[in-house]
N, C-alpha and C positions, 0 to 999 in steps of 0.2 A: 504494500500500500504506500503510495506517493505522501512524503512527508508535506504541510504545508505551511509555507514559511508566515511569518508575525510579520506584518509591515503597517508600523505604525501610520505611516503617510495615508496606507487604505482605510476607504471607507468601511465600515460596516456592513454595506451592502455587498462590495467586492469579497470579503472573508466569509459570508455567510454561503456565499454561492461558489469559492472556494471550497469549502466544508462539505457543502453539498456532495461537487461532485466526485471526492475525495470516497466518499461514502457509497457514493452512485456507482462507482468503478468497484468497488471493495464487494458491494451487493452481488453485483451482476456478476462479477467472477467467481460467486460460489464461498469468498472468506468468512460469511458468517454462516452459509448453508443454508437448506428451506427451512421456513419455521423458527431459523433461532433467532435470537434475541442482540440485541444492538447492545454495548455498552451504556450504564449510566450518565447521565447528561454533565455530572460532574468530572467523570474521568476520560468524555470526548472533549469536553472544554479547556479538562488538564494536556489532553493530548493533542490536541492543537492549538492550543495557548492562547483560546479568544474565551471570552464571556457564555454564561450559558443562555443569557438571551442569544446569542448569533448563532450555539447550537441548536435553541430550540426554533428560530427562523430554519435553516439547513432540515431540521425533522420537519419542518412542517411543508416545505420542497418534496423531499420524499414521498410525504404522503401522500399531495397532489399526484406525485409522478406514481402512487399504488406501488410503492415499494416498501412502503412499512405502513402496519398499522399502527392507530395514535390510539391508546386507551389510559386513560385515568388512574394512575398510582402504580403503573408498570412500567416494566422497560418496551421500548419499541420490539416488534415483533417485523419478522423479514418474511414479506410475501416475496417480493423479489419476478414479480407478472404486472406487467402494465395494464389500468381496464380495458374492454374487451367490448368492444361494438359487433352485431353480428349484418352483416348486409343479406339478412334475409326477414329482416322488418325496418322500416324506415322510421327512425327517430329522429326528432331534433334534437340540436345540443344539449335541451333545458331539459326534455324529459329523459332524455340517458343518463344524464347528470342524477336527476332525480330517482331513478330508478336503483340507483348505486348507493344511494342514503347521501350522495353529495349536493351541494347548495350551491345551483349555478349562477353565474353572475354575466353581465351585461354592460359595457360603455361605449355609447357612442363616440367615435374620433371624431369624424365626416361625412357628411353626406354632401352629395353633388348630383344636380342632374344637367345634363350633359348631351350631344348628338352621339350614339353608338357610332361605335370602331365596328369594321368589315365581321369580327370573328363576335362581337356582338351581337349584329343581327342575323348571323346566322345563328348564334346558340338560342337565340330569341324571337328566331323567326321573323326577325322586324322589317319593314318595307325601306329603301331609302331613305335619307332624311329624317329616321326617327329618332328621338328623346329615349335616354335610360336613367335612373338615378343609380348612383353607385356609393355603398356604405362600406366602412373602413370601422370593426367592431371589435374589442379587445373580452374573449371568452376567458370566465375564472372559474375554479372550481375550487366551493369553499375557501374563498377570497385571495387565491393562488393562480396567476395569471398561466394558462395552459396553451392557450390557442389566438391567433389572430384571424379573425372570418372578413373576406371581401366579397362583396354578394351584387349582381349587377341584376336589377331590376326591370322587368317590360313597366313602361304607364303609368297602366293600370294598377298596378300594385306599388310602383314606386311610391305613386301618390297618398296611398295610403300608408304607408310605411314612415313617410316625410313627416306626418301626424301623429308618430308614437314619443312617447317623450325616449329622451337622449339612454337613459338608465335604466329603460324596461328592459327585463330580462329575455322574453322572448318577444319575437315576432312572426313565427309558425302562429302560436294561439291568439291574441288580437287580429290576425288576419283570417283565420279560420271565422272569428265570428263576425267578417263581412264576406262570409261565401268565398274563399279561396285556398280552393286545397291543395297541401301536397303528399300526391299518393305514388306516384312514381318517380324514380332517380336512375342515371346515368350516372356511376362512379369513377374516376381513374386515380390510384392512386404510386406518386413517383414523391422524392426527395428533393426540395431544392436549397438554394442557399439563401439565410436570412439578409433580405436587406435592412437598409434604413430604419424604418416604419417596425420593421418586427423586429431589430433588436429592439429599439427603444423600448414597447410595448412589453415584451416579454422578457427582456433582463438578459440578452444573449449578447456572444458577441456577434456582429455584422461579419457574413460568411459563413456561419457554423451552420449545421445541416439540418433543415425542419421536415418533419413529414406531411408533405401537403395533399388535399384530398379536394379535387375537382368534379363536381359538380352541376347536373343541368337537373333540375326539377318540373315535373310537368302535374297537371291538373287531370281528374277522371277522363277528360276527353282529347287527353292529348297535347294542351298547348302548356307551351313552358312558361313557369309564371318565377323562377331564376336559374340564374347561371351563379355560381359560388366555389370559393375555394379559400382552404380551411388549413392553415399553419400549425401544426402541433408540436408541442417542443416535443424532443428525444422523450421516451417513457413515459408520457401521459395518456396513449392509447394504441390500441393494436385495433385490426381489424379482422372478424372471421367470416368465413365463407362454406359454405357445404354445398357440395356438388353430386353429382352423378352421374355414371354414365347413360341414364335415359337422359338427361334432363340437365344442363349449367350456367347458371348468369353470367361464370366468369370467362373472362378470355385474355388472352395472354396477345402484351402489342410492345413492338419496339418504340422504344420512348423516341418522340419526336420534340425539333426544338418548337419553342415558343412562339 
């Protein structure tokens, strides 16, 4: 396990997320094994010579990432499994989050609406000349910044989207109760490199590897009502899939560029 050095100059935010991934590596390699138990908060603080607030920021990292459980009067316990979406039911953010006993969270960055780009209206079917709104969203779980969502809107739904306040958690359920639904998805899911916008947002450095997950959503009769794609830091989620050979959603495609 990588020692981590004390540097007074650093902030607290830099050392905690140090710690972090200190412990992130030490997991996933197996050093503390399934199930077992983390050192006490007192002698990860003695062993890396910060504060046991900044350890207990670092656990609470963890947790988001579902690599230790957090329980009350215990040592952390090492799941050492990222959560676990299945794409064979279609959730929103809000209620997968909810469905895991976790407290999803929601910020608006920006909204803009705008003339669609070429690869726009096609995802959105839009005729030349047409308007999109496009929102820039920073997704938490249990007030742990996990994900960055950018979601490019038809109109029709922009418009009412533009009318949710900045902090609502979701926006699947407010728009569901003006009749617009999402029951089918188009997924791809590749790696890219955080820019700008997603360090900031999620505490990374600019260029480290997010796993992002593109998105086209359509309504019971076909028409797409977004196009969206979803930044997830390292270890805050997997995705599973079941196939078969009568029958398989998934397909296998060489990654093309942007």
């Amino acid at each position: 396990m990588t020692d981590v050095a004390v540097d007074p100059d650093r902030s607290v935010g830099t050392l905690y997320r140090k710690v972090a991934a200190d412990l992130r590596e030490a997991i996933t390699s197996g050093s503390y094994g399934e199930a077992g138990r983390l050192p006490a908060e007192g002698a990860l603080a003695e062993q890396y010579g910060v504060s046991r607030g900044t350890v207990r920021q670092a656990l609470a990292v963890l947790r988001a990432d579902g690599l230790v459980t957090s329980r009350r009067g215990t040592r952390r316990v090492v799941l050492g499994n990222a959560r676990v979406q299945s794409f064979s039911e279609l959730l929103s953010f809000t209620h997968w989050a909810r469905s895991m006993g976790e407290e999803p969270g929601g910020r608006l960055e920006s909204l803009v609406r705008r003339p669609a780009d070429a690869a726009e209206r096609e995802q959105l079917r839009l005729e030349p000349g047409a308007e999109v709104y496009v929102t820039l969203r920073l997704r938490t779980l249990s007030g742990i910044p996990v994900m960055v969502e950018r979601t490019v809107y038809p109109p029709k739904v922009g418009e009412l989207v533009a009318q949710l306040p900045a902090d609502v958690v979701s926006h699947t359920e407010p728009l569901r109760e003006h009749g617009i639904l999402f029951t089918d998805a188009d997924h791809t899911i590749d790696v890219v490199a955080a820019n700008a916008d997603d360090a900031r947002l999620l505490g990374c450095r600019r260029g480290s590897p997010l796993l992002r997950e593109r998105r086209r959503t359509t309504d019971p009769t076909g028409i797409p009502v977004e196009w969206s794609q979803d930044r997830y830091l390292p270890g805050t989620v997997a995705f599973s899939i079941h196939n078969s050979l009568a029958s398989s959603a998934l397909s296998r495609h060489a990654r093309e560029g942007d």
